[in-house]
C-alpha positions as CSV (number, residue, x, y, z in Angstrom):
1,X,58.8,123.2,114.8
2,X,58.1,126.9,113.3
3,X,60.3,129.5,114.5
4,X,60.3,133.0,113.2
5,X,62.6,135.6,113.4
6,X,61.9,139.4,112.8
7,X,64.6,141.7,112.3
8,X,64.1,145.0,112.7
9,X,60.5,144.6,112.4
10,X,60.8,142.4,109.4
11,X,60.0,138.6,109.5
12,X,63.3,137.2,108.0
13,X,62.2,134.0,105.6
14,X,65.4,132.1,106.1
15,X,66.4,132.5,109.8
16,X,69.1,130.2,110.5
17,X,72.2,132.1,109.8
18,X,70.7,134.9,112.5
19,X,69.5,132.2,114.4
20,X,72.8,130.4,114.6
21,X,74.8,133.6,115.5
22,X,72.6,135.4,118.0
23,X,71.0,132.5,119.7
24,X,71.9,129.3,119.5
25,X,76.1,130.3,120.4
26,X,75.7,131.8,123.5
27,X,78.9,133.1,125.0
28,X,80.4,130.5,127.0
29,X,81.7,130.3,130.2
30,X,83.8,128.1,132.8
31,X,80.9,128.5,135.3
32,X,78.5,127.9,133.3
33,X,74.9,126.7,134.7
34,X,73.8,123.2,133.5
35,X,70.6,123.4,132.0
36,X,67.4,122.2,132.1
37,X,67.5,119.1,130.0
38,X,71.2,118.6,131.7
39,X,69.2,118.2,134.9
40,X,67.0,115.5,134.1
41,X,68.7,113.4,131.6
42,X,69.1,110.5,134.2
43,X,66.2,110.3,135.9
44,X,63.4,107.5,134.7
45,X,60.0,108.5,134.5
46,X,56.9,106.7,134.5
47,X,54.3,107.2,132.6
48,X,51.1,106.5,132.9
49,X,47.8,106.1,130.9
50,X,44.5,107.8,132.1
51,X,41.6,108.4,130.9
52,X,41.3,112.1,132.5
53,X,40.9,114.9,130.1
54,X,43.1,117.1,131.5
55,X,46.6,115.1,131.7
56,X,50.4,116.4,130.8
57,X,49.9,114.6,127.3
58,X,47.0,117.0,126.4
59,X,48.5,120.2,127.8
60,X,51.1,119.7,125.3
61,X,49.1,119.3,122.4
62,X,47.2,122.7,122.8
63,X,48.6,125.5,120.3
64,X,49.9,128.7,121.2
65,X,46.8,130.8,120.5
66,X,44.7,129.1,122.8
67,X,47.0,130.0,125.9
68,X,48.9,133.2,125.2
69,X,48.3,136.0,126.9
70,X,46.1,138.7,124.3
71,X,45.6,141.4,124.1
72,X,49.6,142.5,124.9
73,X,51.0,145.3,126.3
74,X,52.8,147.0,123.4
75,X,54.9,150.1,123.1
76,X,56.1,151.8,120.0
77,X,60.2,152.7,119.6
78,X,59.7,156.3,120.5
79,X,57.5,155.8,123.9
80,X,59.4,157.2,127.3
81,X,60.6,153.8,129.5
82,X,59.1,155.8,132.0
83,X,55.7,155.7,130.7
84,X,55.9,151.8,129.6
85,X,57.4,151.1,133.0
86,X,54.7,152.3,134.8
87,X,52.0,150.4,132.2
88,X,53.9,147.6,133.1
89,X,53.5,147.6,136.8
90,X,50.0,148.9,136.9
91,X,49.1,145.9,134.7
92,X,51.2,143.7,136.8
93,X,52.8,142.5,133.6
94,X,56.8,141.4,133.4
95,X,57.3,141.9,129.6
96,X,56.7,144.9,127.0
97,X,56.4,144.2,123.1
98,X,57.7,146.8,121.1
99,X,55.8,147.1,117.7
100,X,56.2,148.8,114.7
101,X,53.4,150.9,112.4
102,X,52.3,147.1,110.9
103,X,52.1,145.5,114.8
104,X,55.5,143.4,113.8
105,X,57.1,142.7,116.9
106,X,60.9,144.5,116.8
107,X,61.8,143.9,120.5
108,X,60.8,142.0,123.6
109,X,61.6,144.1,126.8
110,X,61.6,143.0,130.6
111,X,60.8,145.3,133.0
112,X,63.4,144.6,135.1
113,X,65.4,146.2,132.0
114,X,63.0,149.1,132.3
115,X,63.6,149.7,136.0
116,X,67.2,149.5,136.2
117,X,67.4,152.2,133.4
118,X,69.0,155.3,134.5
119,X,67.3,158.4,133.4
120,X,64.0,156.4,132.2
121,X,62.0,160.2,131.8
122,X,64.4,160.6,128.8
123,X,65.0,157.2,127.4
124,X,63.1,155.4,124.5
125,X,62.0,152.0,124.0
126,X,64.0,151.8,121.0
127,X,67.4,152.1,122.9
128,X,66.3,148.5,124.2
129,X,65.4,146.5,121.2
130,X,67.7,144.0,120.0
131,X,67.8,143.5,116.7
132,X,65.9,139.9,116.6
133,X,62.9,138.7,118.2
134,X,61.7,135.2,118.3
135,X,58.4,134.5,117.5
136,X,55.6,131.7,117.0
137,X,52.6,131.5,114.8
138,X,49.3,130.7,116.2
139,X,49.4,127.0,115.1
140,X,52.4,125.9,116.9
141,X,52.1,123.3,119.7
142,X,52.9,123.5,123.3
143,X,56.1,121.5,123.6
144,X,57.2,123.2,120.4
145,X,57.3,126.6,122.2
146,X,58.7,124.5,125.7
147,X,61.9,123.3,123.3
148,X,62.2,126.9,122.4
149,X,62.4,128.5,125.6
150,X,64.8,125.6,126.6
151,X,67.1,125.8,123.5
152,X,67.1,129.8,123.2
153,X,66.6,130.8,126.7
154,X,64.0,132.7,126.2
155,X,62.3,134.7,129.0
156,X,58.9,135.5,126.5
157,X,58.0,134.7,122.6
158,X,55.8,136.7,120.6
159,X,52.7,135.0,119.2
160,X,52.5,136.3,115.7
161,X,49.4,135.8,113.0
162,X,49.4,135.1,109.0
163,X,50.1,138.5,108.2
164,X,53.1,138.0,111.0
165,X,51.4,140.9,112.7
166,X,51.7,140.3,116.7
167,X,48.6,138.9,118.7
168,X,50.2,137.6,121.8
169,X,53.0,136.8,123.9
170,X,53.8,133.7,125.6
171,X,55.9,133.6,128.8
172,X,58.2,131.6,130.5
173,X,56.3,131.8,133.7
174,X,53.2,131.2,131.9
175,X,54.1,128.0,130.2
176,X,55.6,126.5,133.5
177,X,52.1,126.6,135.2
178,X,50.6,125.1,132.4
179,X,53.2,122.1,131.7
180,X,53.7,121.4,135.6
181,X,51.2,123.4,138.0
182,X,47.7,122.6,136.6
183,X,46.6,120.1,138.3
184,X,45.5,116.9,136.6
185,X,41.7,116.5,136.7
């Protein structure tokens, strides 16, 4: 599985120590949620062969570029919230991607973040960014990206080319439609 990590903009060649302390130890709590594999561990599925085309098995095996979302809605660090925030809404869109001069991604935003700022006429992007952002290349498979967004909770991952330069953005949302609500033909 290929995981990047940008930092500031910059793809990081050995992630794991930033992966390790930003996203793989979440802070834990006494009420914590179980999670999604926690959920299903005991139940038995059945699988069955068919000859259809379009089945679970091959949904799986299709690589990020050919469902992501492109072109993305991007923002640089010194755009208004108020001005991405309605971009956002008019594009009926649920996540920014903040770039930098070289189109590295150097934050993913929600715009639920975006609306509950207070004063968004006078805020930046920037004030938003966290310092890593997970990212895929174009090559990675299906249930790669599904085991991401299950181990790192992840609401969106950038979609990032050779260069590491961003050419889409794969949701949450997105990925459940394609793993469980297309219909098998």
């Amino acid at each position: 599985m290929t995981i990047l990590v940008f930092e500031q903009g910059l793809y990081q060649a050995e992630p794991t120590a930033i992966i390790s302390r930003e996203l793989l130890h979440p802070p834990s709590t006494a009420t914590e949620k179980p999670t999604f594999q926690g959920m299903f561990k005991n139940m038995n599925v059945i699988k069955k062969p068919s000859p259809q085309k379009d089945t679970l098995h091959n949904r799986r095996q299709l690589a990020a570029r050919e469902i992501m979302i492109s072109p993305v809605i991007t923002a640089v660090s010194h755009d208004l919230v108020l001005q991405v925030t309605q971009s956002l809404l008019a594009a009926n869109v649920s996540h920014v991607v903040a770039i930098d001069a070289e189109q590295h991604p150097i934050g993913i935003i929600n715009i639920s973040t975006l609306l509950a700022t207070q004063f968004p006429d006078t805020r930046f992007i920037r004030q938003f960014c966290g310092s890593s952002v997970l990212a895929v290349q174009e090559h990675t498979l299906v249930r790669d990206i599904a085991a991401i967004f299950i181990n790192y909770k992840a609401t969106a991952i950038c979609v990032v080319n050779q260069q590491h330069q961003l050419s889409g953005i794969i949701c949450r949302v997105d990925l459940m439609n394609l793993l469980v609500g297309a219909p098998n033909k």
